[in-house]
N, CA, C and O atoms as a GROMACS GRO file, in nm:
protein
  264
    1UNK      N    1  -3.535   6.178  -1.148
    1UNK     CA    2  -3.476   6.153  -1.018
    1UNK      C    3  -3.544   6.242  -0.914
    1UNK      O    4  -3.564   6.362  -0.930
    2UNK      N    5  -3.574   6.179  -0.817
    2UNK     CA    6  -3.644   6.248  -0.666
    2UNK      C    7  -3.564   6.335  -0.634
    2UNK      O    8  -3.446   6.331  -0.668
    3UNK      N    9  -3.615   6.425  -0.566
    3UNK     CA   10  -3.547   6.525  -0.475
    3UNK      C   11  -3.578   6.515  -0.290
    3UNK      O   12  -3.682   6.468  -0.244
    4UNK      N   13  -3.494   6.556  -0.226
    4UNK     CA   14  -3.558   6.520  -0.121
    4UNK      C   15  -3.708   6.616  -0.051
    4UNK      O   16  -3.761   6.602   0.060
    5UNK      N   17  -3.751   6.723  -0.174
    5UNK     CA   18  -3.851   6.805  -0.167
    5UNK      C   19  -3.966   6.726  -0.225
    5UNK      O   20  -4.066   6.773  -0.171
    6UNK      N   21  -3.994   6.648  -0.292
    6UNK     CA   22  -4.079   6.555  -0.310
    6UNK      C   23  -4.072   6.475  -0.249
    6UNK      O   24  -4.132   6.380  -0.300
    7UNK      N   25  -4.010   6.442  -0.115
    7UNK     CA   26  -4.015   6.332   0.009
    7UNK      C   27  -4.097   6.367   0.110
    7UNK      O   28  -4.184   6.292   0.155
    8UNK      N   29  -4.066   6.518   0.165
    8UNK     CA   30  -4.111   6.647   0.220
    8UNK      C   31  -4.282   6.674   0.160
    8UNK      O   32  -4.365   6.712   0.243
    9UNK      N   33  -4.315   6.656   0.047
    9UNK     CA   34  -4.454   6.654   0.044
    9UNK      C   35  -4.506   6.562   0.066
    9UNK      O   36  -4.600   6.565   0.146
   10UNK      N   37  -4.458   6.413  -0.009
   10UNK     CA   38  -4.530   6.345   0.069
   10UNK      C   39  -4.538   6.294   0.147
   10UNK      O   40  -4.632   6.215   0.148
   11UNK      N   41  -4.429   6.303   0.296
   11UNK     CA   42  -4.437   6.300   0.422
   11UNK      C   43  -4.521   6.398   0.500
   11UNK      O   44  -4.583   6.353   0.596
   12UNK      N   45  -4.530   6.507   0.475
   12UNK     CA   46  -4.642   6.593   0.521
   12UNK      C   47  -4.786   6.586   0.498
   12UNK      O   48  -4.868   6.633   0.577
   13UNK      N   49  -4.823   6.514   0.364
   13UNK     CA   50  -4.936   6.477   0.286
   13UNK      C   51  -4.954   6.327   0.413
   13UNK      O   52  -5.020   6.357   0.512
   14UNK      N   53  -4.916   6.227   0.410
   14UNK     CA   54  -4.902   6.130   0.478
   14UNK      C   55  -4.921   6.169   0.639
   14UNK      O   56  -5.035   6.147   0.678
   15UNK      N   57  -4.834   6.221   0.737
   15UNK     CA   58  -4.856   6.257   0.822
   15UNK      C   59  -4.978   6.334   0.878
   15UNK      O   60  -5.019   6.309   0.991
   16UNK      N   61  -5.042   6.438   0.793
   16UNK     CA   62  -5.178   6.459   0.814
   16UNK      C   63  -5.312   6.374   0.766
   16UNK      O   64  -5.425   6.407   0.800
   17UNK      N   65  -5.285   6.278   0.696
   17UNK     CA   66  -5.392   6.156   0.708
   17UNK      C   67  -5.381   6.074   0.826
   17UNK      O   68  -5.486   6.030   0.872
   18UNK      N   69  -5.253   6.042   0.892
   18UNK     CA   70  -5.268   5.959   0.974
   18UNK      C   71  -5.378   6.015   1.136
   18UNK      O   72  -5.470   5.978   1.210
   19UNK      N   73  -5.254   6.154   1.106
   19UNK     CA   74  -5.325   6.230   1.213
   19UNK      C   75  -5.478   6.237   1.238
   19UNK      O   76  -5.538   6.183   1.331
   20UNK      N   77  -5.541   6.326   1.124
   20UNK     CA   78  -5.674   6.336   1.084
   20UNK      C   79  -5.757   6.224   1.072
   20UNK      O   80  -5.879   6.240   1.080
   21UNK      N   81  -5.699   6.085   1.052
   21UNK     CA   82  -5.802   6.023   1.002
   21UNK      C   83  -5.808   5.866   1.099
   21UNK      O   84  -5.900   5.784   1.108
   22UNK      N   85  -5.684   5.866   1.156
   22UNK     CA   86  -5.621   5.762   1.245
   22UNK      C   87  -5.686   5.788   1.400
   22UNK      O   88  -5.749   5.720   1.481
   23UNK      N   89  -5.642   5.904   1.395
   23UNK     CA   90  -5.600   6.007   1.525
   23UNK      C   91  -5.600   5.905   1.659
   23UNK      O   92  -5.481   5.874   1.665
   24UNK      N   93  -5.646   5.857   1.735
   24UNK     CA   94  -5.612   5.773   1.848
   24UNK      C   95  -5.565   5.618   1.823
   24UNK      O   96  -5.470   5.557   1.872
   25UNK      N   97  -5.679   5.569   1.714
   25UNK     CA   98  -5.600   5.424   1.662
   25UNK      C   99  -5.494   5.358   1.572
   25UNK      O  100  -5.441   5.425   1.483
   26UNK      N  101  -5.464   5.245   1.589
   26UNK     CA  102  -5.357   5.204   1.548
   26UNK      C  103  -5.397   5.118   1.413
   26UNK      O  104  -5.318   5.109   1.319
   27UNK      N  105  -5.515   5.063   1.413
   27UNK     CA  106  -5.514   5.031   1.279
   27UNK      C  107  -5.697   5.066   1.282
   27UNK      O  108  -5.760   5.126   1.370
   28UNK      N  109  -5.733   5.021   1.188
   28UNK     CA  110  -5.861   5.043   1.086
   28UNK      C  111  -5.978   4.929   1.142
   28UNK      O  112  -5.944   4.817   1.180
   29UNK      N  113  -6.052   4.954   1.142
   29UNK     CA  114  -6.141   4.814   1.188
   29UNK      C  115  -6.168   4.736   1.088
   29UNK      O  116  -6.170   4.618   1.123
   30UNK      N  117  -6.191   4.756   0.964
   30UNK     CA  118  -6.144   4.608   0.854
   30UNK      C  119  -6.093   4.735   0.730
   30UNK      O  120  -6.086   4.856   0.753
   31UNK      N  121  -6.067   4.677   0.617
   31UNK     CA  122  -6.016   4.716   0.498
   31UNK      C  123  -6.137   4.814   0.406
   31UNK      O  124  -6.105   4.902   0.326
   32UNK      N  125  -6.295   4.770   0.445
   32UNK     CA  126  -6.382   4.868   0.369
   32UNK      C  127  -6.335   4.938   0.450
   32UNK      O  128  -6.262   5.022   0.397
   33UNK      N  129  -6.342   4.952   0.607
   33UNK     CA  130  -6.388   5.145   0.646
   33UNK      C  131  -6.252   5.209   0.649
   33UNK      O  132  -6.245   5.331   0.670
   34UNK      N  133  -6.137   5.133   0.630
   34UNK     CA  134  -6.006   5.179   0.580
   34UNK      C  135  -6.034   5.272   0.433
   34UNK      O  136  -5.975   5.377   0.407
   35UNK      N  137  -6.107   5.227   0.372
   35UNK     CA  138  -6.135   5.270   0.207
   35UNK      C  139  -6.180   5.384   0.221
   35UNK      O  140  -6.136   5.494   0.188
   36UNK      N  141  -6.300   5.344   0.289
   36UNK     CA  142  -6.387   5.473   0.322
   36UNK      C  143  -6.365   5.569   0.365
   36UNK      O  144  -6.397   5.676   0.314
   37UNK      N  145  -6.303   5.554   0.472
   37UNK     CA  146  -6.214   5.684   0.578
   37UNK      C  147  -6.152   5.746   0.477
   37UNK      O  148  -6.192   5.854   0.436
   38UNK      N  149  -6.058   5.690   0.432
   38UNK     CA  150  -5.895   5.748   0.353
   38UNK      C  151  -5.994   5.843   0.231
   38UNK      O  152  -6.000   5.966   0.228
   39UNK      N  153  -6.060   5.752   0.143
   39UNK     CA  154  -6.153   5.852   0.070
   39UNK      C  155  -6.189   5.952   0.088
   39UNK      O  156  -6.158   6.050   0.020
   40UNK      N  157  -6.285   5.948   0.210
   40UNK     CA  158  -6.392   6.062   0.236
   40UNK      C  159  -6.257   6.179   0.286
   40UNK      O  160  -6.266   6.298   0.257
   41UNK      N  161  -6.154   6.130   0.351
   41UNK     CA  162  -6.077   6.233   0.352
   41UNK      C  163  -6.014   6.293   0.244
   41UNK      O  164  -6.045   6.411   0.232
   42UNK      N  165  -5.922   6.244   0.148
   42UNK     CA  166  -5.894   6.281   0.047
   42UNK      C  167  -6.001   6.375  -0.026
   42UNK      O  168  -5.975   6.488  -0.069
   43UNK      N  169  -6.065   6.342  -0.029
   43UNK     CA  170  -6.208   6.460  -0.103
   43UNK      C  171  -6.222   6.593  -0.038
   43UNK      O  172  -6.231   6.706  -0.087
   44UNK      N  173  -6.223   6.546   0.101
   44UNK     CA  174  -6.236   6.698   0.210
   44UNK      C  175  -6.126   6.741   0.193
   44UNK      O  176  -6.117   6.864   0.194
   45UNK      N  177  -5.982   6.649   0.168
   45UNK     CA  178  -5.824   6.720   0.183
   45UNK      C  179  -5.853   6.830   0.049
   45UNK      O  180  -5.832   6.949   0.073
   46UNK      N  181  -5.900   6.794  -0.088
   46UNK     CA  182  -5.893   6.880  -0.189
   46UNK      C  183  -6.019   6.981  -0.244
   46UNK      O  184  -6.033   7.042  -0.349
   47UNK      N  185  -6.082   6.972  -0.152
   47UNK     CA  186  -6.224   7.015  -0.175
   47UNK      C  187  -6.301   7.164  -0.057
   47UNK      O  188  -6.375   7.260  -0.079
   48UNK      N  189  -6.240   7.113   0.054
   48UNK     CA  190  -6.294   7.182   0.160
   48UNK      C  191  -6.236   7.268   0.267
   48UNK      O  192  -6.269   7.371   0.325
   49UNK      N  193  -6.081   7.141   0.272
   49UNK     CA  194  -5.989   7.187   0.393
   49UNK      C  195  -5.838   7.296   0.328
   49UNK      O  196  -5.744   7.278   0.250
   50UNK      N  197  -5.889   7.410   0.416
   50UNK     CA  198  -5.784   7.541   0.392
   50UNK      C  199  -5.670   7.512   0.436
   50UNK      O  200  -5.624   7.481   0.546
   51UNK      N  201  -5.611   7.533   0.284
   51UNK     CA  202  -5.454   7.537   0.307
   51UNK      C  203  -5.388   7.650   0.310
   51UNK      O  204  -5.446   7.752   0.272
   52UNK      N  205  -5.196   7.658   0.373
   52UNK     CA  206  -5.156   7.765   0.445
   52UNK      C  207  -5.099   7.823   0.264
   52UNK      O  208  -5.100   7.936   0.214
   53UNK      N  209  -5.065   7.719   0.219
   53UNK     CA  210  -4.961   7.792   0.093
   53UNK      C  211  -5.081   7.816  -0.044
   53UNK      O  212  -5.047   7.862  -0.152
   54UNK      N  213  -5.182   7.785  -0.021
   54UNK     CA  214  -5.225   7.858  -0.118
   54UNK      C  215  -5.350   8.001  -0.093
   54UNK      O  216  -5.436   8.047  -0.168
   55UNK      N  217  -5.307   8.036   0.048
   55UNK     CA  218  -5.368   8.168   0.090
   55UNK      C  219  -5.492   8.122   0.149
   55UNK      O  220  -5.595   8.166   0.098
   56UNK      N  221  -5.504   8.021   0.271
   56UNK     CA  222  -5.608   7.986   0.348
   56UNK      C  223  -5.742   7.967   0.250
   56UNK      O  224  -5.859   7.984   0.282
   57UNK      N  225  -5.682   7.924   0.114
   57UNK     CA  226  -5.814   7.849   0.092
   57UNK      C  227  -5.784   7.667   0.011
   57UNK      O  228  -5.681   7.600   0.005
   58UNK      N  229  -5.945   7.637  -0.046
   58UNK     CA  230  -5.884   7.476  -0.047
   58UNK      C  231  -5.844   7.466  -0.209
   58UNK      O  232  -5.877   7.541  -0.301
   59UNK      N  233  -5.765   7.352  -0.211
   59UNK     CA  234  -5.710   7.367  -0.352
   59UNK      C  235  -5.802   7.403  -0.468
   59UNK      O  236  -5.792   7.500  -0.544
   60UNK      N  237  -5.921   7.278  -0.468
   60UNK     CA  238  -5.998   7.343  -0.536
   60UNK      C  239  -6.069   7.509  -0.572
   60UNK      O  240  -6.107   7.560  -0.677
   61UNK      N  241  -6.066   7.547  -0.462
   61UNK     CA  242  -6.127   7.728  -0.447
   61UNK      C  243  -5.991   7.747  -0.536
   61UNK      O  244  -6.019   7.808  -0.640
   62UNK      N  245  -5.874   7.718  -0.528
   62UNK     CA  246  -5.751   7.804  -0.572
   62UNK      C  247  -5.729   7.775  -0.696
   62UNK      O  248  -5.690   7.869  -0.766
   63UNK      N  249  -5.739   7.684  -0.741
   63UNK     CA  250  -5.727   7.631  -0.881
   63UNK      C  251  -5.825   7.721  -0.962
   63UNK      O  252  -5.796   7.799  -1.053
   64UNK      N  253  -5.942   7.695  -0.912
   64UNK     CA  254  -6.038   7.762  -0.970
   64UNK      C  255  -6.031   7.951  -1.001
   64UNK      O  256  -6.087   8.019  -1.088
   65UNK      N  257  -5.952   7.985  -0.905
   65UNK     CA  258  -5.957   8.128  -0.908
   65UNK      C  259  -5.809   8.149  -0.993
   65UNK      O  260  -5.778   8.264  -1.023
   66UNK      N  261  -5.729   8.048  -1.027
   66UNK     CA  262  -5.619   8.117  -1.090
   66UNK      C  263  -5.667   8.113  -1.267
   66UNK      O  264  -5.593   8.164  -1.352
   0.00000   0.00000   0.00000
């Protein structure tokens, strides 16, 4: 059973793709560069871009160092 703390992540997870990857438009110009976008972000989301809760670095760096 869900909690409403697993709603909370992935509304925050969600809300910064739209932001980041949307940012002025309302939809996608067809379904590949929809793919593409959402991808290439997801990769930078776990790969590159510093996060606050795991001590300003990216998941990967953190995983790796625990």
């Amino acid at each position: 059973m869900g909690t409403s703390a697993d709603n909370a992540l992935a509304e925050s997870f969600n809300s910064a793709l739209k932001r980041e990857v949307l940012q002025d438009r309302k939809v996608f110009d067809n379904h590949l560069v929809c793919r593409r976008e959402v991808f290439y972000w997801c990769t930078r989301y776990n790969t590159h871009r510093l996060h606050t809760w795991c001590g300003y670095l990216s998941p990967d760096d953190y995983e790796a160092a625990a």
